[in-house]
N, C-alpha and C positions, 0 to 999 in steps of 0.2 A: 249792619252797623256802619258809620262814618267815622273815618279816621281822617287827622289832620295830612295833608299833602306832607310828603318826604322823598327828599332826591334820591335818597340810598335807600328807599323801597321797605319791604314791611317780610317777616316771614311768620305765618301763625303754625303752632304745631298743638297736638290735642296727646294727652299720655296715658294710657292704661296698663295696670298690670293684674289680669294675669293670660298669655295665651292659653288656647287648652293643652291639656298634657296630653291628650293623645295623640299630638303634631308627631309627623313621621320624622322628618326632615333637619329637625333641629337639635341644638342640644339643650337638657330640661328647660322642654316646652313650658313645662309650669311655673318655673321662675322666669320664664322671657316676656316682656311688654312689647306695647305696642307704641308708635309715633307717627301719626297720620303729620302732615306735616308739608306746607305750600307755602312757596317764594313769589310774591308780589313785589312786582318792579316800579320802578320810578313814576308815580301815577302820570306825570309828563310824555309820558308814552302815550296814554289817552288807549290803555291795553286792554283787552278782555280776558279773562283766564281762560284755557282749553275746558270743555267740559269731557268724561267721560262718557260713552254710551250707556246702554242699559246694563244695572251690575250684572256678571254671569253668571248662568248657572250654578257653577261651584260644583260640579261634579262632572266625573270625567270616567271612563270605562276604560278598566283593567285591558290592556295588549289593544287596543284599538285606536285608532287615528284620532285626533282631537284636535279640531280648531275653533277657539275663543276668540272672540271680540271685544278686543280692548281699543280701538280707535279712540278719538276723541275728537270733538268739532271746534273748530278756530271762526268766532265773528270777523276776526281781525283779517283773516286769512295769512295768517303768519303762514311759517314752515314747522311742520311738527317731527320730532325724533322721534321713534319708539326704542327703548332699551331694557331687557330684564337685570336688575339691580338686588340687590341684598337690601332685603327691610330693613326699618329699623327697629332697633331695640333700646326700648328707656331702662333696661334690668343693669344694662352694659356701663351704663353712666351712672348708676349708683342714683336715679333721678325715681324709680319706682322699685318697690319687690311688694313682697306678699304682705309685708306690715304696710307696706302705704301702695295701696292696689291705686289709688287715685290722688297725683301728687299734684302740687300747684307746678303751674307755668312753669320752664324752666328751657332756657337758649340752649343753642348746640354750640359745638357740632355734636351730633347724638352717634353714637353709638351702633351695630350692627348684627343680627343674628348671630349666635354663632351656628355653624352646622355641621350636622352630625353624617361624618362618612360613610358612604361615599359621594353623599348628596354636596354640589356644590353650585355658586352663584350661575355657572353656565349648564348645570345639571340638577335643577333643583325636584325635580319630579324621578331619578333614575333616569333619564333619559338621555343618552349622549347626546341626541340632536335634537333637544329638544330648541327653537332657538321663536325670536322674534320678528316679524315683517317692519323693518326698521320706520318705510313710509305708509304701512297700513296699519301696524298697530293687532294684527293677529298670531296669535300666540299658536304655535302648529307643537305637537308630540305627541310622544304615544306611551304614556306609563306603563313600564313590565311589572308594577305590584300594588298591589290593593295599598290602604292606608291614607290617611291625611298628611297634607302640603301645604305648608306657606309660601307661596313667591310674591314677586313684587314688581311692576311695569311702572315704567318712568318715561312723562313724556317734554320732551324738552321745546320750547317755541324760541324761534330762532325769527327775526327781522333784519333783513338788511345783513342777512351772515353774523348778527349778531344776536346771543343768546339772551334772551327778556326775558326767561320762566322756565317753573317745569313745577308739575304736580304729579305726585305718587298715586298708586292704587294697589293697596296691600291685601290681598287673596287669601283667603284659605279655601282649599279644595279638596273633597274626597272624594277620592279613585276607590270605585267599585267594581264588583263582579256583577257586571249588567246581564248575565244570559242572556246574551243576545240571541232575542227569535228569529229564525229561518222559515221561508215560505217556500213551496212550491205548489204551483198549479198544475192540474194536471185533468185531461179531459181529450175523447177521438179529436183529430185534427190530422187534416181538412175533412169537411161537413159538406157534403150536397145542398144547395139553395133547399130551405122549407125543413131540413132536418133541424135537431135539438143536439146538442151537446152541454155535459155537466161539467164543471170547472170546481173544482174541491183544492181547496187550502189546508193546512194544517201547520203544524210547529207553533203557534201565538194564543194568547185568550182571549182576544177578543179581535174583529174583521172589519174592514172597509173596502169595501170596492165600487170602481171608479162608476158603478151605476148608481151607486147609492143606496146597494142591499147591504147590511150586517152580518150574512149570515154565513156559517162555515162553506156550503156549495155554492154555487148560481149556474142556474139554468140559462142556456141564452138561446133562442132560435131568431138568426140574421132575414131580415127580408131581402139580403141583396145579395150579388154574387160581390168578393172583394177580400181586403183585408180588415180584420177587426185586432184593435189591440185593447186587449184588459189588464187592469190593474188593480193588484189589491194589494193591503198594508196589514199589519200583526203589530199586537203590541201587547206585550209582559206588565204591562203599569208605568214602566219606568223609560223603556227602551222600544224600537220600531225600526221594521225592516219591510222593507217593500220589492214585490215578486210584479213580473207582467208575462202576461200571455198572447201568442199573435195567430192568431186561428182566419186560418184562409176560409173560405165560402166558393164552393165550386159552382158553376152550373149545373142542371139538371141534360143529363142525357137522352137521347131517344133514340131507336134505330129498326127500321121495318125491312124485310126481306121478302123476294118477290122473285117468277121464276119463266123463262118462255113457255113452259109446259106444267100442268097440272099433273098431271097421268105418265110414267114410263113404261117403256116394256124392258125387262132386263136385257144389259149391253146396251140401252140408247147412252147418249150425251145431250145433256141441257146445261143453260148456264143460271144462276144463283143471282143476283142482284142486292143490295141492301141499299138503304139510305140512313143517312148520320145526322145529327145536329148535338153539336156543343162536345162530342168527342175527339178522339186524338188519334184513331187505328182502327183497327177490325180483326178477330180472331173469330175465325168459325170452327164448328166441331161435325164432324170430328177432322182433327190431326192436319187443317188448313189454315195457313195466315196470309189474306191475299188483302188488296188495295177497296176492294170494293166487289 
């Protein structure tokens, strides 16, 4: 749409009610709305608005690390803030509930979650540390409980040390029990040049390996003397975990033995000889470990 030019800038905001109830985080999720909701500056700016990246996932695994992507791209090359903020809520303003799930337009200042402890705006997932990369925009934690999360990133554009904008992106996220698959490979290692060795995975349902088989073993026989590293991935449907293998390739040895005398008579002395290639020693039997 085209709006007429305004020195004092524009704010549009969008209102719904109802979030779902089965939000962990908050208090009666089912009576709390939503306010998407962006500050447009002085069109004399000649601004562009920050865009968000790709929406995320929206799901995150129970006790395991987590980083999201909440960046956003500046045309303008402004300076971008990132900060986690307390959504907001139109229930809070008397502007939405469950008889008018969809209210006409209605200005701020709007109102904000309330939340249900011990969740709070800097702990909004359980998380003490949960926290935000203020100049990248990724969200790092590690949820200790299953359940659904609402948070909220805010990213503020700054010109000239002066603040022109900032647009909201309000989340819901379910923390699952990902069972995460474990891999290990296993197979002889180190292998003689020209041998075969089998490589078996387990823990996942279904395989990838870095050669491009599917299948739960793989057979490898190396043509060269060296190191080979393999890799393969697992994955449950939802979740993936990746195992590598590093299987050395020996050369082949040889070694022939030779004598000054064919024939003794008991009590003589002869001497033994051998020759090596691609070895490291020499043990003779019986009961001698000599140089050659």
């Amino acid at each position: 749409i085209n709006i007429p030019n305004n020195p004092n800038g524009y704010y549009m905001s969008w209102h719904r009610c109802c979030r779902n109830g089965i939000i962990t985080n908050i208090v009666n999720p089912g009576g709390s709305g939503n306010v998407f909701y962006v500050e447009i500056p002085d069109p004399a700016l000649a601004n562009t608005t920050p865009v968000f990246a790709t929406y995320p996932d929206a799901y995150m695994c129970v006790g395991f690390p987590n980083s999201d992507n909440f960046s956003a791209t500046d045309p303008d090359g402004d300076s971008l803030v990132y900060t986690l903020v307390d959504p907001y809520d139109c229930a809070s303003n008397n502007i939405c509930n469950s008889t008018t799930p969809l209210p006409p337009p209605a200005p701020g200042p709007y109102g904000t979650v309330p939340w249900l402890a011990p969740y709070a705006s800097g702990n909004m997932m359980g998380d003490p540390g949960q926290s935000i990369n203020a100049q990248t925009g990724f969200l790092f934690t590690i949820p200790p409980t299953q359940g659904v999360f609402v948070i909220c990133v805010k990213v503020e554009e700054f010109r000239n040390s002066v603040k022109i904008g900032e647009v909201r992106r309000d989340v819901q996220y379910a923390v699952l029990n990902c069972n995460i698959p474990s891999v290990q490979v296993n197979g002889p290692n180190p292998i003689c040049l020209g041998q075969s060795t089998t490589l078996i995975a387990s823990g996942g349902q279904t395989y990838s390996w870095s050669t491009g088989a599917t299948t739960t073993s793989l057979v490898i026989t190396p043509t060269s003397t060296g190191s080979y590293m393999y890799y393969v991935s697992t994955s449950n449907g939802l979740c993936t975990a990746l195992d590598s293998i590093n299987i050395l390739v020996a050369p082949n040895v040889t070694v022939s033995a030779s004598s000054f005398d064919d024939t003794l008579c008991a009590g003589d002395t002869t001497t033994l000889f051998s020759n090596m290639t691609g070895g490291g020693g020499y043990l003779w039997s019986p009961s001698s470990s000599l140089n050659n």
